[in-house]
N, C-alpha and C positions, 0 to 999 in steps of 0.2 A: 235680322229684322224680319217681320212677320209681313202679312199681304196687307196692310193698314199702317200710318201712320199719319201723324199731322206735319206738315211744313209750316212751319210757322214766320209769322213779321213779313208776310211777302206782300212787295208793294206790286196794287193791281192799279192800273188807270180805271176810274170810274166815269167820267165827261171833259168835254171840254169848256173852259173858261173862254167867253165870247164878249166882246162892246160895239155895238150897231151892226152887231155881225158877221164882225170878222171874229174867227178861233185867236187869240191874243197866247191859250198857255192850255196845260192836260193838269187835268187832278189827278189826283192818285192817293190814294188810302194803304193801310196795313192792312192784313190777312191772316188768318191762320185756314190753309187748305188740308182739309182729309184725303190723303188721297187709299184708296182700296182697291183692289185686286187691277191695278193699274189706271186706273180710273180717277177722274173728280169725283168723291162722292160728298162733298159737304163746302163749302165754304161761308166762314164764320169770321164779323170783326175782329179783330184782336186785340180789342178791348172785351171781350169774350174768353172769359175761366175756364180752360180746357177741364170738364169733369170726368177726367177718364186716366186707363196707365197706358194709353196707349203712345208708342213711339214718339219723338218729335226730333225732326229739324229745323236749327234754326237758319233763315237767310237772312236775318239783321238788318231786313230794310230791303234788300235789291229787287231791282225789280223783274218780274217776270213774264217773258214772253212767250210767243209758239215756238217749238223748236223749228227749225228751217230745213227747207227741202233745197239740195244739190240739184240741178236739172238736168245739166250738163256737164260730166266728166269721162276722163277717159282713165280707168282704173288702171289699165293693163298698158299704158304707153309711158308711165312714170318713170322718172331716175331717183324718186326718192329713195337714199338707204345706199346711193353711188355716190362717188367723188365729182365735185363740180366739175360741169363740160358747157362750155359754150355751143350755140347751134351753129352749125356748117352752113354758109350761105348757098341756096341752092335758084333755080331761073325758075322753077315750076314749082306745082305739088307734085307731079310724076316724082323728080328728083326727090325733094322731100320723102318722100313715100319712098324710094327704093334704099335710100339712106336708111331709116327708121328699121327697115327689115333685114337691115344687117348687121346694125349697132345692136339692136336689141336680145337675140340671142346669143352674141355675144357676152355678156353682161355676167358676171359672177353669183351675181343678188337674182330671185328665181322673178317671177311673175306674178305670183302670188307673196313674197315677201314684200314689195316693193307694192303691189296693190294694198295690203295693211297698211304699211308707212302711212300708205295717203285716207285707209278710211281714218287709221288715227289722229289724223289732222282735222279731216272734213269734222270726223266728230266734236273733240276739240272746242270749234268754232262754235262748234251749235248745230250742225245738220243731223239728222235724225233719217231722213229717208236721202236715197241717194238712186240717181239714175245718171248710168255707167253705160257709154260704149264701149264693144270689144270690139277687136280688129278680126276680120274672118279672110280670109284666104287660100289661096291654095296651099302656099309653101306650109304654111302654120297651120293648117286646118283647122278644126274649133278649139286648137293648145290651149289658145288665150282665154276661149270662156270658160274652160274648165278650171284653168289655174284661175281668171275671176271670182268663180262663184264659190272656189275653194275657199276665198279670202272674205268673201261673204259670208258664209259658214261661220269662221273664228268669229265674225260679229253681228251673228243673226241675231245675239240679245241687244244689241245694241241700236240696229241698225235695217231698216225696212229698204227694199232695193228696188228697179229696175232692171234690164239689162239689155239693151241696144246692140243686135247683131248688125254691126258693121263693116259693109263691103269698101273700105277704106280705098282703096286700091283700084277703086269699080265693081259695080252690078255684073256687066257686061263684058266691059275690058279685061276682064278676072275670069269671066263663066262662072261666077260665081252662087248661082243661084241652088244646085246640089249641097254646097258648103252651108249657105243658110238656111237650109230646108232641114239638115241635119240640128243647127246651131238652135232653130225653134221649139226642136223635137226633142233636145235637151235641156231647155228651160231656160230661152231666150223668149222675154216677154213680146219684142216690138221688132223690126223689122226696119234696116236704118237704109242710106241712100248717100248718092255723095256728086252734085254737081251733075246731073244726067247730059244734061249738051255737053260740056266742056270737058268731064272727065270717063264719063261712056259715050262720048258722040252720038246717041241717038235718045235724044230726050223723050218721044213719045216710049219707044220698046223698054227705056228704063224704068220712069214710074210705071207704066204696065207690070213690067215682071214684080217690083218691090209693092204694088198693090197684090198683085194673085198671091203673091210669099202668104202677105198679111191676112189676108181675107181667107185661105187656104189654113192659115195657124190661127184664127181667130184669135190674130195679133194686132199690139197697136203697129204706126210708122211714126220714125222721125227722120227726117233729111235735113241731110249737113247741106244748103244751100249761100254760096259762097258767089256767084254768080250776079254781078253788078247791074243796074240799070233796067233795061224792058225786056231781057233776056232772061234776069231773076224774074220778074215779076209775072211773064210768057210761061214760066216755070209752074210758079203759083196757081197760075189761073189754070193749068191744065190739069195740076194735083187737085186741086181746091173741084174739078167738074167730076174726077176719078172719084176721089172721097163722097162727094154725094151720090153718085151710080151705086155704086159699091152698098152705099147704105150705112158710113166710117164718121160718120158724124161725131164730132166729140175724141174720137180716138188719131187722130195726125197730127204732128207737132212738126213746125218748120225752125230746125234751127238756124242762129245767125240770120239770116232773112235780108240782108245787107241792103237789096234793091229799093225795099221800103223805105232808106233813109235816102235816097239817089234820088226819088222823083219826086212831081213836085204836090204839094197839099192835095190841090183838087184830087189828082190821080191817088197819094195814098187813101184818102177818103174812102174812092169805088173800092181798092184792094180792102179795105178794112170789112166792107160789106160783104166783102166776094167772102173772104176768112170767116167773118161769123157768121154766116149764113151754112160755109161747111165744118164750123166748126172743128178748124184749123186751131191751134197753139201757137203762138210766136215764143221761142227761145233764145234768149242770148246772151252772150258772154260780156258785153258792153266792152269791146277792145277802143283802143283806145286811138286805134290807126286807123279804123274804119268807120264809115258813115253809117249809123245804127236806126232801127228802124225805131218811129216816132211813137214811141213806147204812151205819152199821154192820149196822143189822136187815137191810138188802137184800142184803147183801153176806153175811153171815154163812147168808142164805136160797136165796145160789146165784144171785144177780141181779149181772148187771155193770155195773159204773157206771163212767161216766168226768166229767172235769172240762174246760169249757174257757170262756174270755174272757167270751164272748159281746161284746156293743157294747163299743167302744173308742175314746171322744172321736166321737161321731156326733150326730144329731139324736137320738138317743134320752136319752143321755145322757151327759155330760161326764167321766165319770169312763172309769179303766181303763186300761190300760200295757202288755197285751200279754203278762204273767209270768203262766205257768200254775202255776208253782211255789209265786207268791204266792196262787192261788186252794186249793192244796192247803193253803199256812198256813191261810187262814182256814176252810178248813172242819175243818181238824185245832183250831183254837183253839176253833170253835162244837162239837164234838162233844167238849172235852176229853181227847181223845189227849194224854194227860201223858208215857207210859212211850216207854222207848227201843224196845219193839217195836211198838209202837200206830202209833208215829210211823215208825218206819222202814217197817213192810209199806204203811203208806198209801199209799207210793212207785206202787204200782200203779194208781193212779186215771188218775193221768199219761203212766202210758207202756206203755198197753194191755196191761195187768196185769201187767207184769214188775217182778220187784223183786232185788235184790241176794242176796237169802237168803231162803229161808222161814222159815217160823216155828220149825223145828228149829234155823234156824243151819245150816241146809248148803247153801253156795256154790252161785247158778241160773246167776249173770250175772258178767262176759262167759263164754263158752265158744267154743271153737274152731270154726270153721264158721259163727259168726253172722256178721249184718251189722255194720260195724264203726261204729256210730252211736251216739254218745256226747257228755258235757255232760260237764267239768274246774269243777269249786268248791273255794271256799275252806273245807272245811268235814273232821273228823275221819270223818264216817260221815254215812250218810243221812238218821238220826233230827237232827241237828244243823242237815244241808242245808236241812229242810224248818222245822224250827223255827224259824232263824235267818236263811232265807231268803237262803242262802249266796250270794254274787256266783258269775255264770259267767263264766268266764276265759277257756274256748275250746269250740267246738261241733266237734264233726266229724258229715259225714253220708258214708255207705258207704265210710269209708276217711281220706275229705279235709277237710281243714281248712276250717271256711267261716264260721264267726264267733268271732271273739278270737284270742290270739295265744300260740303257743308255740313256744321259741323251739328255732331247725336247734342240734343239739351237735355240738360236734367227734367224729369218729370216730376209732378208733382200735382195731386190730386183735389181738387178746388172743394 
């Protein structure tokens, strides 16, 4: 196939259908899209004569979204591609953590085998870009991102990345900060953290040092903050004063965030302010044991938040499949997004805030010019996709076909 073709019969949502105001249902039309040198370059009714011999596929109707961004995974801690192993009940994450680092090289399957396994899943689903912690350490030294980004490599056409040098183990507790200064220097975008009171005792010296990493590699930060109550939130506020000093505005992401769902409105309110004001990220995996931070208040307060995987059949634990779509159900089920617009604008948690229509109902996505990076479901509109957790049929990333199957149509010249 050449750098041009058309996709044809692809249903796009055009508005929503409203009665005194409330969103009642989504319209949606057929399509035929041009896409060119990875791009939208046309989109035309399809009730429109293609006059041309140029390529076509056809998608028979399904509809088409943005492909979806992973936020959160850990490429390099997978068992995928091993025989099923329960997780060892452990009192801490120390234990956790020391288990992990001696199962894992153990393993027959390499590092990079086992991180394919899982980009071929995430792809799969539908994710298109993917942001990946590595584990950094002493015993392992940068092993892990190397064998990561090796496995990024086999799917650079596929597949746009991140990569999160993470001191799993501790900043501090580790002396880990030589190992990430390496891990940046080879092409580690961000600069990760992990519970600085509780798992390096000294909260202030640890965002210190994983700010100077970042700022020093004019890198981003994301911290695994796992830390309950006003201790998380104690945490926040002292990253959230660092990222403004620094000047890191836009570039810090707080994973999990757990604290934000521990207190109470009034207080998440000011936290929402404090975040977008530094322009903090809220990330999370939406587990299912934990109190999650209030994803509509932070959002409605001008905080971005996105959703991803996190562990996927690992030592941590056995559950998880890789569908970020599936994470967006379940935090749409735990927050009660009932209505067809609740449920449709969610769409943005997954695919770096884009959504099909705003909330007026007037057409964002596709548009001509964009990257042509898109997910084909079985589903009438988006509010459906996400409730019903629609099968993906086919992925495409900047143009090209790269997971599921749709099929070459006969041409024929109008």
């Amino acid at each position: 196939m050449g750098t041009a073709y058309w996709l044809t019969n692809v249903r796009l949502e055009t508005g929503y259908r409203r009665e005194n105001g409330v969103v009642l249902g989504t319209d949606a039309s057929l399509f035929h899209i041009l896409i060119k040198d990875g791009k939208f370059a046309r989109i035309a009714q399809a009730t429109e004569t293609l006059a041309d011999d140029l390529p076509q596929k056809d998608a028979k109707g399904l509809l088409a979204l943005p492909s979806f961004i992973e936020k959160h995974v850990h490429l390099d801690k997978t068992l995928l591609g091993e025989p099923w192993r329960a997780v060892i009940p452990v009192a801490n994450i120390i234990e956790r953590c020391e288990i992990e680092k001696r199962a894992l090289p153990a393993l027959p399957t390499t590092t990079q085998e086992r991180a394919e396994n899982l980009l071929s899943v995430l792809l799969s689903y539908g994710s298109t870009h993917v942001r990946t912690h590595v584990d950094i350490y002493p015993e392992a030294g940068i092993s892990n991102l190397e064998s990561v980004q090796a496995a990024l490599a086999t799917y650079a056409d596929r597949v746009t990345h991140e990569i999160v040098a993470f001191p799993q183990h501790g900043l501090l507790r580790t002396d880990a900060q030589p190992l990430l200064r390496e891990a940046l220097r080879q092409g580690a975008t961000h600069v990760g953290g992990v519970d600085p009171a509780t798992v390096d005792g000294d909260l202030e010296q640890s965002l210190h040092q994983m700010m100077e990493l970042a700022v020093e590699a004019n890198a981003g930060v994301d911290l695994h903050l796992h830390d309950p109550g006003h201790l998380g939130t104690f945490t926040m506020k002292r990253l959230a004063a660092m990222t403004v000093d620094a000047g890191w505005q836009g570039r810090v992401a707080i994973s999990h965030a757990f604290a934000l769902g521990d207190i109470p409105v009034p207080e998440a309110e000011e936290m929402a302010t404090i975040l977008r004001e530094a322009g903090i990220t809220i990330i999370s995996s939406v587990p299912f044991s934990r109190a999650i931070p209030p994803v509509s208040l932070l959002h409605q307060n001008g905080v971005d938040v996105a959703l991803g995987c996190d562990n996927i059949f690992d030592t941590w634990q056995p559950y998880g499949n890789g569908d970020v779509l599936e994470r967006l159900w379940r935090l749409a089920e735990r927050n009660r997004w009932l209505d067809e617009l609740a449920l449709s604008q969610s769409l943005r948690f997954i695919t770096g805030g884009k959504t099909t229509l705003d909330a007026n109902g007037t057409q964002l996505w596709p548009a001509v010019g964009e990257e042509a990076s898109l997910v084909l479901v079985e589903a009438s509109c988006s509010a459906e996709a996400i409730a019903r957790r629609a099968d993906r049929q086919a992925v495409f990333f900047k143009g090209s076909q790269v997971a599921g199957q749709v099929e070459e149509a006969a041409t024929t010249k109008g």
